[in-house]
N, C-alpha and C positions, 0 to 999 in steps of 0.2 A: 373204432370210434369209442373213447370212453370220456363221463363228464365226471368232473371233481364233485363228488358231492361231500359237502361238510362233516367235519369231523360229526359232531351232534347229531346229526340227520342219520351220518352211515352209523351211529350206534343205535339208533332205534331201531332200523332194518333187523340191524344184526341181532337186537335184544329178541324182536319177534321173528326172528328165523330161529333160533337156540332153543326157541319152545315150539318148534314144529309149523310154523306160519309163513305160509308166502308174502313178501314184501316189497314195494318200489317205493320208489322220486315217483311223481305222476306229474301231470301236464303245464302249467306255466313255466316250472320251473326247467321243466325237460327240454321246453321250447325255447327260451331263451338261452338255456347252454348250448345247444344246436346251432343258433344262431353269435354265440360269441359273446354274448350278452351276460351279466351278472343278477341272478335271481333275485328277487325281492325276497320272494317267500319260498318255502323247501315243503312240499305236501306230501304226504304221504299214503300208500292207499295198499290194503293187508287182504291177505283171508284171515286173518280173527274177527270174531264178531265182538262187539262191545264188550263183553262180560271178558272176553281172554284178552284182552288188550287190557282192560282195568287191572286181571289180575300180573301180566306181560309188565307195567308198571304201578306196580304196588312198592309204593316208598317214593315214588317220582312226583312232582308237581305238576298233576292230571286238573283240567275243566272240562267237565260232561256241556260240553259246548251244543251238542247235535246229536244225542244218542239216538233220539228216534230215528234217524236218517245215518247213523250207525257214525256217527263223529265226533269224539273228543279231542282235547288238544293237551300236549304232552309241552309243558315249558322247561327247555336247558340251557343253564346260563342264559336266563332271562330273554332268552330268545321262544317263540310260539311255535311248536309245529304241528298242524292238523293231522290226525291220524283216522284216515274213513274204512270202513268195513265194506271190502269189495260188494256192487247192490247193481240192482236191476230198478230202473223207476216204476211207477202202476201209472194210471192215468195223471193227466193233468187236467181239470176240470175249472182252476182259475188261470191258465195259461201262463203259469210262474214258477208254483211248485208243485211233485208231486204228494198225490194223496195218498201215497205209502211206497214205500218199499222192500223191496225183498233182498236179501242177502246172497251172496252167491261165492261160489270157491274159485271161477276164474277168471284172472283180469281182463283176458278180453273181452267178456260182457261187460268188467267194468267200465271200459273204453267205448265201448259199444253207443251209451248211453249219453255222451260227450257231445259237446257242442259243433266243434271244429275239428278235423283231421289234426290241425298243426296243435291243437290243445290235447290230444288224444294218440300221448306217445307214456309209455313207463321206465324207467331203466332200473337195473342194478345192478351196482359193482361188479358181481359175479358171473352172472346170465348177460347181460349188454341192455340194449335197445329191447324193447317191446313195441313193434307197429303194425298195428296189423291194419291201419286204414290207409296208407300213404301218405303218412304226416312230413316222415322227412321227404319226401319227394316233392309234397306242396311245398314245404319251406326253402327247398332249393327254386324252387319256380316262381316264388314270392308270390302265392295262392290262397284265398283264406276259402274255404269247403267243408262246406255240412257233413260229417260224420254221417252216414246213411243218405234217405230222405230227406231232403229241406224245410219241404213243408209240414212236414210232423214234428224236425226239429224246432218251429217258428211255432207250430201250435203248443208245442211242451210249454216253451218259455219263449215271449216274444219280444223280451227284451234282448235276446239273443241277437237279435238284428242291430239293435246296435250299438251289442259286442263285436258284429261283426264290421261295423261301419269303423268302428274306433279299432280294430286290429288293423284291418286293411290302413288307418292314416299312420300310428304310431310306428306300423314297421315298414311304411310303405309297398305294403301288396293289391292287389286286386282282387274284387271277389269271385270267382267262378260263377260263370255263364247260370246256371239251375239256381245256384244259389242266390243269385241275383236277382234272379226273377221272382223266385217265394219273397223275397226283402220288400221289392213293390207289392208284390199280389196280399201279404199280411200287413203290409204297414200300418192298417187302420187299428189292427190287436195293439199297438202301442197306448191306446187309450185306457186300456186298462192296467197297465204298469202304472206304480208309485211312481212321486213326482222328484222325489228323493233321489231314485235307479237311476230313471233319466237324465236328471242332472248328472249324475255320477258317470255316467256313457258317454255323455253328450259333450261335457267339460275334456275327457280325455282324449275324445276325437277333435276335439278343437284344437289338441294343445299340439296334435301330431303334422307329422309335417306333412302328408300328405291331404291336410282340412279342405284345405280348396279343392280339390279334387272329389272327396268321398261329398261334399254339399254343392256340385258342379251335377254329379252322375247321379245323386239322391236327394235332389231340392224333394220330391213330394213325400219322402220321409222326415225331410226336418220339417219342412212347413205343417206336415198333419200336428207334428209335435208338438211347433210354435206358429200355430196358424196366422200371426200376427207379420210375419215375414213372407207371405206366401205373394202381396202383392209387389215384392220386390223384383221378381223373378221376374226379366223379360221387358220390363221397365224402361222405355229409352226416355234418357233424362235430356234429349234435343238443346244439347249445348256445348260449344266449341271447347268449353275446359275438361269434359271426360268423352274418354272411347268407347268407354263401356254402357254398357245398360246398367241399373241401380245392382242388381242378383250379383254379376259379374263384376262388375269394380270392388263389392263385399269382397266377394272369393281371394280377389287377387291382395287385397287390402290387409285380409287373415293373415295368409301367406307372408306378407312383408314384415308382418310385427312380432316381435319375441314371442314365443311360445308359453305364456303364463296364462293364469285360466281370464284374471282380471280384461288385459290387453288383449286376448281373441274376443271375450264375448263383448267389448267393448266395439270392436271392428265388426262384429257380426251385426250391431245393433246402431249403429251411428248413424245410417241412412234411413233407418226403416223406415223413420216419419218421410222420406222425398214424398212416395205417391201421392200421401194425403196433402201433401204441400205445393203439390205441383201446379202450375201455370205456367201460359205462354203468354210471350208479349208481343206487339203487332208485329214484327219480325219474325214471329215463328220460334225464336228462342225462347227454351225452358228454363224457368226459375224455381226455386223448392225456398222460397221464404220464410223462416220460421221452424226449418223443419229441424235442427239441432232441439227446440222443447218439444217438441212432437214424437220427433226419436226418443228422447228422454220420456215422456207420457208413455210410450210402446215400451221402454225396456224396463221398468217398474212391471208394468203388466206382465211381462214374458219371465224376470228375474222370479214375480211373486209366484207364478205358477209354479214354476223349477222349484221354489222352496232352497234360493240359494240364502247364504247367511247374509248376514248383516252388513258385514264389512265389506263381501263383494258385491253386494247389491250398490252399497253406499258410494263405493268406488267408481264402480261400472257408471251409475247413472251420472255423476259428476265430470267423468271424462265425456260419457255419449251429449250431454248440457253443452259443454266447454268445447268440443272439439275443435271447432274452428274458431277461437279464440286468438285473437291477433297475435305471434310472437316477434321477439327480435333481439335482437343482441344485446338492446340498448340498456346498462344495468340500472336506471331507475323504473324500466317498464319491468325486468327480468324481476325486481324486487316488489313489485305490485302484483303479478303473478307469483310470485313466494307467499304474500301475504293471503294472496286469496286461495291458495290449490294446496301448498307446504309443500316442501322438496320433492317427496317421493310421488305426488299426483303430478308436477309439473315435469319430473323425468320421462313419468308415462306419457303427459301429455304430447312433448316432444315426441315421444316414440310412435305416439298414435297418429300427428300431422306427416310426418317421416310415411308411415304406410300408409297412409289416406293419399297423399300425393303420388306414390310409387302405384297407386290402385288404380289411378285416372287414368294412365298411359298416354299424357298429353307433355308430359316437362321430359327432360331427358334425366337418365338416373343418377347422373352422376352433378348436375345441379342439385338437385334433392339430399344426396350425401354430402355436397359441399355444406349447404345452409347447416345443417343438420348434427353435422360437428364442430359446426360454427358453435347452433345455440346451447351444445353440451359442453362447449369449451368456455362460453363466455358465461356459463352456469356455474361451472365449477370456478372461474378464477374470481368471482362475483361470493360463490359462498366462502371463498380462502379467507376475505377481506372481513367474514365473520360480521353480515351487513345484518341491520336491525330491522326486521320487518312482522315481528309481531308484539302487542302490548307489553307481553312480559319480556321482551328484548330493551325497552325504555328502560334509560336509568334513573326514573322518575316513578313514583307511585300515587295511587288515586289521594291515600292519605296525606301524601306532600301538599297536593292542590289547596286545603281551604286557605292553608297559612299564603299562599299565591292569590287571595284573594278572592278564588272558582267557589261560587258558593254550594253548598255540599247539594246531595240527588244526582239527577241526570247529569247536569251540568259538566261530573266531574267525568264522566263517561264518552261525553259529548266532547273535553276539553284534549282528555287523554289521546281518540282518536285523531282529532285533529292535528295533535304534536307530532303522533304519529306518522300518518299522510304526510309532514313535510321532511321529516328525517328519512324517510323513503324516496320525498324527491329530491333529497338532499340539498336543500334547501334552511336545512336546521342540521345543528350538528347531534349526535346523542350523547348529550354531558350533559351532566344534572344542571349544575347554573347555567346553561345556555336555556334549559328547559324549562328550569322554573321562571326565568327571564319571561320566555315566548309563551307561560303560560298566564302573568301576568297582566302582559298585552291582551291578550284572548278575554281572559276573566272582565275586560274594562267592556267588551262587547254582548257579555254572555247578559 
């Protein structure tokens, strides 16, 4: 077994071997060349301590990134590579990080110390593989396992749990039986993680393909998280257009939609408002009236906890608002929905009705993909024709208006829209004298 490791990478090994210093590749990147996969990042991990690493690359493009935790980062060819001083942790007293550490000359404690077996492998060039927890054995098993004890791993750092929730979706593994059970029995330590981490965990388990799955087996870790979803869970929505209960049509709804962070947490959050929305009517069937702003009200609240940014909050809420918003083929409606979402909200939107309906398990799937590359087909041959549907798309401008008579303020704002709205329903053509004609007419009413 041997992995390619980068030309760059194998000269830093090589630089701190030539001065007497043990060297690896250490853990993600170990892992995903095991697995076939293409590293992001190329880490590295020495017996030099800080100070023989500094002097190891003197002349080199060194940041004292993490010395007190024995880590600088060594940049070639403008590429970063972490360089850490083999270490033993000391306690962890905020359940994050440790309160010191000590340095050590063999990698297997440095492994020791490691979150997961399949994160807690070394290699080099010359010596092979280093494993000494059964990392590649997990990875053939598709196994994600606490390096030692579980629950000491989850008291160190408890956002390790969901590290471990977002391994298990992204490579599609399962978590081992022990490990499983410390993930429940600590969940509540998640309250003391940043809201930032979280996010950053939670977004990459979402985007993996097995989401539905890892919030199917670990609803009472997401819900401590985002307790605002917790009443979804179990939820029978008593009505002949879904199969599922509100928890379950999510899951499967996740699953249907492209894997971008926007469109899962959009699908994670479009029903939340049912329960609060729910009623029955003298039939016994269930209604969720209203609950498209209700979900939107919950995912403001859930986005602002996460501390996501701006643009995917602004996103998210606008689809979870809009979701079931009427579509169709039709290109004067297709171009009223341009005007109000803009192309790239209205691709998603499609994409969100496409797994909202594939979530129900009530229509068959392969209606659902008919419609569906209908309204992607009739989107695109709709934007080809290069259709007008926002203000500055008018071949007319506010300052053309007074000489048409609109007399200046509002009016000409009020006139603008107006002209608009019919060349959308085509109805008016977009040519300036047809416009200034129609705006004329308008001006005699204003």
């Amino acid at each position: 077994m041997s992995i390619a490791v980068p030309e760059t990478a194998a000269w830093i090994l090589a630089r701190l071997n030539a001065r007497g210093h043990r060297a690896y590749v250490v853990g993600g990147c170990v892992r995903d060349s095991l697995l076939g996969l293409t590293p992001k990042d190329w880490d590295i991990c020495t017996s030099a301590t800080p100070e023989e690493m500094g002097s190891a690359f003197s002349g080199c493009h060194v940041v004292e990134t993490g010395l007190k935790h024995g880590t600088l980062t060594v940049v070639l060819d403008h590429v970063p590579y972490e360089v850490t001083t083999f270490r033993v942790d000391g306690a962890y007293t905020d359940h994050r990080h440790p309160d010191s550490v000590t340095f050590v000359r063999d990698v297997r404690e440095d492994l020791a110390r490691r979150d997961f077996t399949v994160n807690a492998m070394a290699y080099h060039p010359q010596e092979g593989l280093v494993d000494a927890f059964g990392g590649q054995e997990d990875l053939r098993a598709g196994v994600i396992r606490c390096v030692g004890d579980a629950e000491r791993r989850f008291d160190e750092d408890a956002l390790r749990m969901l590290r471990a929730l977002r391994f298990a979706s992204v490579y599609g593994m399962r978590i081992e039986d022990s490990t499983a059970l410390a993930i429940h029995r600590r969940r509540c330590d998640l309250a003391g993680v940043a809201a930032e981490r979280i996010h950053a965990e939670l977004s990459r388990m979402l985007c993996g393909k097995g989401a539905g799955r890892m919030l199917r087996e670990y609803h009472d870790v997401i819900t401590g998280v985002l307790p605002w979803l917790a009443p979804m869970v179990g939820f029978d929505q008593r009505t002949p257009y879904h199969r599922y209960d509100v928890w379950e049509h999510t899951l499967r709804a996740i699953d249907a939609v492209p894997p971008t962070e926007v469109l899962r947490l959009t699908m994670l959050l479009h029903d939340s408002g049912k329960p609060a929305s729910f009623t029955l009517d003298e039939r016994g069937v269930g209604h969720a009236y209203g609950h498209q702003a209700r979900s939107a009200a919950i995912a403001e609240e859930a986005l602002a906890c996460l501390k996501t940014d701006n643009a995917t909050r602004d996103r998210v809420l606008l689809l979870v608002a809009h979701h079931d918003m009427p579509l169709s083929t039709e290109p004067a409606l297709l171009t009223r929905r341009l005007n109000r979402l803009g192309e790239e909200a209205l691709r998603q939107l499609i994409e969100v009705q496409r797994a909202d309906a594939l979530g129900k398990g009530t229509q068959p799937p392969e209606e659902i993909e008919a419609r569906t590359a209908a309204l992607r087909e009739a989107l695109d041959t709709l934007l080809a024709q290069k259709p007008c549907f926002t203000l500055k798309q008018l071949n007319i401008r506010g300052n053309d208006l007074p000489g048409a008579g609109v007399p200046a303020g509002k009016a000409v704002g009020q006139c603008l829209q107006r002209l608009l709205e019919e060349v959308m329903a085509g109805d008016l053509p977009n040519e300036r004298e047809a416009l200034l004609a129609r705006a004329r007419e308008i001006a005699q009413h204003l």
